[in-house]
SERO-4910 file (N, C-alpha, C, O; in steps of 0.05 Angstrom, whole numbers):
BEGIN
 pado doro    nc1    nc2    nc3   cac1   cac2   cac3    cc1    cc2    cc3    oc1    oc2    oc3
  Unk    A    -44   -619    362    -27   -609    341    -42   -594    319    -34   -576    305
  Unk    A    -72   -608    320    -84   -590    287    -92   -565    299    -95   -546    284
  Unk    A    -96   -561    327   -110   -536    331    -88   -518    331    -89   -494    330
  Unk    A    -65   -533    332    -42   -509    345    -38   -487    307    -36   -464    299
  Unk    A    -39   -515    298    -35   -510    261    -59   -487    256    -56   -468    240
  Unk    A    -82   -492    271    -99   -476    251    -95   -449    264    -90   -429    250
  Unk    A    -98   -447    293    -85   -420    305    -64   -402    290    -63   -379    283
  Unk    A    -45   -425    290    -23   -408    275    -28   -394    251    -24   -369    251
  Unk    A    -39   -406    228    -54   -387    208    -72   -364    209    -72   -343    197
  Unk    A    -92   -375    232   -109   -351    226    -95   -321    249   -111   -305    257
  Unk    A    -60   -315    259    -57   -302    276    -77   -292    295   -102   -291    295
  Unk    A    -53   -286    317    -70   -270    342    -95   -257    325    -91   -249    302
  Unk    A   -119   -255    336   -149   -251    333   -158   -229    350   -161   -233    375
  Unk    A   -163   -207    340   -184   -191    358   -162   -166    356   -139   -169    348
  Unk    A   -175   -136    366   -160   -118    367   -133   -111    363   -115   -128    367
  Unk    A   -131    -98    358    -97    -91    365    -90    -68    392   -105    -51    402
  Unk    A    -65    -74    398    -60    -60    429    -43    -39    411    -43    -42    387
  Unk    A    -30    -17    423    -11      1    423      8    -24    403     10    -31    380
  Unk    A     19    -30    426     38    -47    424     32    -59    390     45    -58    369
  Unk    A      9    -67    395     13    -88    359     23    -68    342     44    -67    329
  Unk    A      0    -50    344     -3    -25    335     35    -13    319     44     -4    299
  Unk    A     41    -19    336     65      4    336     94    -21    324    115    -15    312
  Unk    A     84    -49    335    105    -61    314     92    -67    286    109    -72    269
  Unk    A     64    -66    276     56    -65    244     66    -44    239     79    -48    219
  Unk    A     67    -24    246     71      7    225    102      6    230    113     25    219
  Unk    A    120    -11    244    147     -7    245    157    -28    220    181    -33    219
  Unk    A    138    -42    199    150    -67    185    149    -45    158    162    -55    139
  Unk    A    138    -20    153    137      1    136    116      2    116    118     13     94
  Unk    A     92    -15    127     62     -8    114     60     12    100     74     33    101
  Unk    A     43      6     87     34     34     65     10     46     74     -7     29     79
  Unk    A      4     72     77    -19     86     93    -33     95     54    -23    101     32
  Unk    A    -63     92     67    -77     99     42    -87    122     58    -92    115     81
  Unk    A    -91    147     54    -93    166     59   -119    180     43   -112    189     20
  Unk    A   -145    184     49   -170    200     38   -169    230     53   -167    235     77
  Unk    A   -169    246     33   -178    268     40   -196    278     18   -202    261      1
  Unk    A   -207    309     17   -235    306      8   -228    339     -8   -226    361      2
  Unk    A   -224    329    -41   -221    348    -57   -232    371    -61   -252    374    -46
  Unk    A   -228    393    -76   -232    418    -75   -273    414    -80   -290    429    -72
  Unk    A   -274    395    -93   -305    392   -111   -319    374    -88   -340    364    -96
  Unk    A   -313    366    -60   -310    353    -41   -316    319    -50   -330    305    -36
  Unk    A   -307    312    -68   -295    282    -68   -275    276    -55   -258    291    -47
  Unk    A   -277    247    -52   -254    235    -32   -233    230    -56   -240    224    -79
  Unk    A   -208    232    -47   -188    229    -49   -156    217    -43   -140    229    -28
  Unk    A   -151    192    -57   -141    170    -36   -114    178    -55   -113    186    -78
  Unk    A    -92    174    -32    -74    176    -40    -44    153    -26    -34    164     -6
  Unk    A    -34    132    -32    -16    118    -15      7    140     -5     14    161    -18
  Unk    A     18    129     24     39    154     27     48    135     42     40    112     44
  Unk    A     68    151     54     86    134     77     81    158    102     75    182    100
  Unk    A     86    139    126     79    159    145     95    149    167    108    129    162
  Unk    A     98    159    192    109    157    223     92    160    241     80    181    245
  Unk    A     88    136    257     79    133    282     97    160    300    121    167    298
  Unk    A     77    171    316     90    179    352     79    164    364     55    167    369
  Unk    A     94    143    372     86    132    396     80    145    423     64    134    438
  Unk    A     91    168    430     96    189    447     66    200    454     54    196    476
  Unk    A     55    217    423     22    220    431     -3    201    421    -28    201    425
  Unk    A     18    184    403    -10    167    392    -11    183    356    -25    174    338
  Unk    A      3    203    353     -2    215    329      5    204    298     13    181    293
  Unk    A      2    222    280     19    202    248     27    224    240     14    245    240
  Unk    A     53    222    231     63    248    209     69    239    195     76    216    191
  Unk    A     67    267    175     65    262    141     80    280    123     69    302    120
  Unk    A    103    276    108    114    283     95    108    292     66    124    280     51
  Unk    A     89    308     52     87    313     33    101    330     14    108    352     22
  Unk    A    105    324     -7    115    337    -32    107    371    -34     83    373    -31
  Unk    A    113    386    -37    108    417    -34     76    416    -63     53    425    -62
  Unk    A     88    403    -81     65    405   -107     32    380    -97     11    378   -109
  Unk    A     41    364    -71     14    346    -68     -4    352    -70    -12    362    -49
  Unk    A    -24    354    -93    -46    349    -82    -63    349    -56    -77    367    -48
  Unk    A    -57    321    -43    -80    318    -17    -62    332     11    -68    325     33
  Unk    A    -41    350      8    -32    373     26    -48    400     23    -52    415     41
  Unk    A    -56    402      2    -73    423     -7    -98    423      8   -109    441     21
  Unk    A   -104    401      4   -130    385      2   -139    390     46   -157    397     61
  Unk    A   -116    382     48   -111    379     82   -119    412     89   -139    417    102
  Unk    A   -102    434     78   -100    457     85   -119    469     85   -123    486    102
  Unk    A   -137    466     65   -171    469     57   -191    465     71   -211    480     74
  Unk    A   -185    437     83   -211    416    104   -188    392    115   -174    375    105
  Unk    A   -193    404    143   -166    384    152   -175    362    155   -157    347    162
  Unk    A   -201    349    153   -217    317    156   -201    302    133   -196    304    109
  Unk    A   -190    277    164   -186    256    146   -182    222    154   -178    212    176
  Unk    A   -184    212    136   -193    176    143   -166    167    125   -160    175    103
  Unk    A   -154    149    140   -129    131    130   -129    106    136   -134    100    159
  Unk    A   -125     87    116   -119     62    135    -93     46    121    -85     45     98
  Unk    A    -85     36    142    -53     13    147    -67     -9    155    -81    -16    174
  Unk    A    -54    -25    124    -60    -57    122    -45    -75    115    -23    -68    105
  Unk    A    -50    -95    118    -29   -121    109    -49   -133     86    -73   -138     87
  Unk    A    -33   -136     67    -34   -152     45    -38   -176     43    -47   -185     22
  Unk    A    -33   -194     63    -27   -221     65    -37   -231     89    -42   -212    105
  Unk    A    -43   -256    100    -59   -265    123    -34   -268    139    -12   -268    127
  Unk    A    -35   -270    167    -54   -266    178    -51   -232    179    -32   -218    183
  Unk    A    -85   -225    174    -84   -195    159    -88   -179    188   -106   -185    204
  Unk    A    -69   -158    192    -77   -136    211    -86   -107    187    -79   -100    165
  Unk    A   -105    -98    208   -110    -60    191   -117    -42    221   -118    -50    245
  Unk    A   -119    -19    211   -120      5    224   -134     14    212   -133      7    188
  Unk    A   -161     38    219   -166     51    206   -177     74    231   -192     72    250
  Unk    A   -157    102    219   -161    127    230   -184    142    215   -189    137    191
  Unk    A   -200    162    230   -203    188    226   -188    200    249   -178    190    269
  Unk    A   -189    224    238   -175    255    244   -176    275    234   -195    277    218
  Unk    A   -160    296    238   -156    321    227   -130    335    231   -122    345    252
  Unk    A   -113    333    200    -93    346    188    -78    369    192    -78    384    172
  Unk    A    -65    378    212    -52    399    230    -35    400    198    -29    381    184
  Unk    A    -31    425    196      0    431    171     25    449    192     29    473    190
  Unk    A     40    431    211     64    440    226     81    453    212     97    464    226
  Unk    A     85    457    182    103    466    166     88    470    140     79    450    128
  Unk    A     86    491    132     80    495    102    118    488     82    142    488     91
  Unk    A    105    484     50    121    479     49    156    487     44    158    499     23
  Unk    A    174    484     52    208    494     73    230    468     55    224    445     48
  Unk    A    248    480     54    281    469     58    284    456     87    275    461    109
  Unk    A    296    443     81    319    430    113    293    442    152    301    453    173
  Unk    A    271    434    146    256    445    172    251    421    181    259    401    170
  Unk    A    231    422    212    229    405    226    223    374    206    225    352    217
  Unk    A    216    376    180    202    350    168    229    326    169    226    305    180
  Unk    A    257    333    154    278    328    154    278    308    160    273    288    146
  Unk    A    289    306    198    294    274    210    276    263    221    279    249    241
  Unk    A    246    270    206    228    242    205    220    229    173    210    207    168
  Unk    A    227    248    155    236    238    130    260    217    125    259    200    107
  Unk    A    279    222    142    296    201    140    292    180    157    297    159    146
  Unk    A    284    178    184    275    156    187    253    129    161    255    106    155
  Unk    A    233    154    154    212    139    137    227    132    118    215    115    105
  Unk    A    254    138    106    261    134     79    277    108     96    268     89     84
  Unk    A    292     99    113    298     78    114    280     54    121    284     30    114
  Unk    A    256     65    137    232     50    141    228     34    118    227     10    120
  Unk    A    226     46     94    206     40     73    232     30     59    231      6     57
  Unk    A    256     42     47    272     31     29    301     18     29    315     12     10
  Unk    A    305     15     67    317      5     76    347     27     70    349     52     67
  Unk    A    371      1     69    393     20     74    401     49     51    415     69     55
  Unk    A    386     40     28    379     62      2    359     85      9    349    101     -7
  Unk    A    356     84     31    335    100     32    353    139     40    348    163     34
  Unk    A    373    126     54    389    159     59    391    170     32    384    193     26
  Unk    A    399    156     19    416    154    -12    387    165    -28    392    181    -46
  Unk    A    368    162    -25    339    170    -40    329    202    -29    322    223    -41
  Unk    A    331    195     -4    327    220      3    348    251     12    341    274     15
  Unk    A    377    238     15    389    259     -2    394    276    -26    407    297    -29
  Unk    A    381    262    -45    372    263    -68    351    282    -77    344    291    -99
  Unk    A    344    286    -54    323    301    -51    315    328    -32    297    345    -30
  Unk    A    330    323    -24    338    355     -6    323    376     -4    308    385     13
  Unk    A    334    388    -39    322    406    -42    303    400    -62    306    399    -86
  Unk    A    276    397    -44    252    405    -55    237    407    -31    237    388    -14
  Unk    A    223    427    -28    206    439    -10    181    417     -4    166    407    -21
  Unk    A    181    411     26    161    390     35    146    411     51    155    433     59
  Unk    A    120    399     55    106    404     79    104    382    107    100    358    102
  Unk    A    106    388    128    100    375    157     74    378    158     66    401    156
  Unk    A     48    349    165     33    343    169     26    322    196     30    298    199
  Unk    A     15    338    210      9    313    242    -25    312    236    -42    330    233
  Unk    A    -25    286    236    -56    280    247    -62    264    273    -63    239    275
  Unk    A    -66    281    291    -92    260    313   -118    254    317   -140    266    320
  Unk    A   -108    223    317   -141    210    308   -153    216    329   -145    220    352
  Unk    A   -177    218    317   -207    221    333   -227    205    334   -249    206    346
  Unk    A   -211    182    313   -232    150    316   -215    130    303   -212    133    279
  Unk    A   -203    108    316   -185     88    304   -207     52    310   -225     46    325
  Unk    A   -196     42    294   -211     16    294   -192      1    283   -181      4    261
  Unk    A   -189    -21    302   -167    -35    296   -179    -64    288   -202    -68    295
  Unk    A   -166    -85    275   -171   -114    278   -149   -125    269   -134   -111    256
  Unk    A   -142   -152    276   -118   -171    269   -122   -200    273   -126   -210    295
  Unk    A   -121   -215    245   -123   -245    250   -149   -252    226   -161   -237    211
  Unk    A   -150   -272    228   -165   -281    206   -192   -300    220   -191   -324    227
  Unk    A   -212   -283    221   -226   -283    235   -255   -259    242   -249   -235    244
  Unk    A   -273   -264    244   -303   -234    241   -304   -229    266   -302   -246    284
  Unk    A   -309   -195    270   -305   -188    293   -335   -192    303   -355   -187    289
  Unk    A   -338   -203    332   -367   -211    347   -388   -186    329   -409   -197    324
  Unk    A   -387   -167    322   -405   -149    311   -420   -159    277   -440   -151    266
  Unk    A   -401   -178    268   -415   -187    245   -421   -219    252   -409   -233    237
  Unk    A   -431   -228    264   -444   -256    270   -463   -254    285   -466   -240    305
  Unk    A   -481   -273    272   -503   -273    280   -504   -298    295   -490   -319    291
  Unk    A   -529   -292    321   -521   -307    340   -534   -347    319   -546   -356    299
  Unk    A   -519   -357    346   -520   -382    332   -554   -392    334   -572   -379    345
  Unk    A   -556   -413    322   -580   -418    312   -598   -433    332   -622   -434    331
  Unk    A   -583   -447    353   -599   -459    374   -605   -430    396   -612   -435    419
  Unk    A   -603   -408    389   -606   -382    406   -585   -370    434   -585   -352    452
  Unk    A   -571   -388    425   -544   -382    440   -532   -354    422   -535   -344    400
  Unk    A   -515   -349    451   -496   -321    423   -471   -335    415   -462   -357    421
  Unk    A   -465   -319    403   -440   -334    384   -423   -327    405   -421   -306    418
  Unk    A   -407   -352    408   -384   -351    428   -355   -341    418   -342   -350    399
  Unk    A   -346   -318    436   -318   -308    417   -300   -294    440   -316   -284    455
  Unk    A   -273   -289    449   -264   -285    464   -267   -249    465   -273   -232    449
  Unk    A   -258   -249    497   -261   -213    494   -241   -200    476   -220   -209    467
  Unk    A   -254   -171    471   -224   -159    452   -243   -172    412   -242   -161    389
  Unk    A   -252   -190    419   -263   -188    387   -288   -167    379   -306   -179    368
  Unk    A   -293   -143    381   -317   -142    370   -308   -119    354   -324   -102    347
  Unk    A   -282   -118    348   -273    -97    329   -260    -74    328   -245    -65    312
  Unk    A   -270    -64    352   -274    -33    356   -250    -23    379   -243    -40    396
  Unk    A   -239      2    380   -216      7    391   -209     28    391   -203     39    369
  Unk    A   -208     43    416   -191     72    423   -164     79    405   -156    101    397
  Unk    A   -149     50    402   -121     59    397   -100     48    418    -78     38    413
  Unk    A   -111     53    441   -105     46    463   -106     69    477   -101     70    501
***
């Protein structure tokens, strides 16, 4: 019974699959978004974003006046990560590079993945927020990662432990040592 208790806290342990992958970013995480300013400092910005499950990609809805859209169009390098706040803690963390599918437009392809994200994130208010908003010119942003690293659970991935002290290695199931295609 205590092991079952302590399992349960520290969640599933080790990588994340597609699959995890794709039900965390469906609970409407917040993506911290770095891109790398005109003076080339980094530049973090929270956003909301959409999984494609389809290629593996993220799109991004920005404001026509953003900042880090600018920033994208300039040097499309960029590092984001999707996290949980609370244990048991899952994260993501992408690089890539910032495709601009749409400079910024009225009513264009950005539209009905903006309204998905607006109910993602603000639930049944969210049509109601983003009709509201119509008209103001967004830009369409896709990034495909080119290096993702996943972990989930409360728990060090085999890469930060040192082996145990009688010269054994530290014993840890497969899938822990951090590191991850994405799937």
């Amino acid at each position: 019974m205590g092991e079952i208790a302590r399992a349960d806290w520290r969640g599933k342990i080790g990588t994340m699959s597609r699959e995890d992958m794709a039900e965390h970013f469906g609970k409407g995480a917040i993506c911290r978004l770095a891109t790398l300013d005109e003076n080339g400092w980094p530049y973090v910005v929270p956003v909301w974003f959409e999984f494609d499950d389809a290629d593996g990609g993220f799109w991004f809805v920005p404001r026509r006046k953003s900042a880090w859209a600018a920033h994208i169009q300039a040097d499309p390098r960029v590092s984001f990560t999707i996290d949980d706040d609370g244990a048991p803690y899952r994260k993501v963390m992408v690089q890539g590079r910032g495709k601009i599918v749409e400079e910024p437009n009225l009513g264009g392809a950005w539209v009905p993945i903006a309204e998905r994200m607006s109910v993602r994130y603000l639930g049944p208010n969210g049509p109601e927020y983003l009709t509201s908003s119509l008209d103001q010119p967004r830009w369409l942003i896709k990034v495909m990662p080119e290096r993702v690293v996943t972990w989930q659970g409360v728990d060090w991935a085999r890469k930060y432990k040192d082996p145990v002290r009688d010269g054994s290695a530290a014993r840890v199931a497969d899938g822990q040592d951090g590191t991850s295609t994405g799937g």
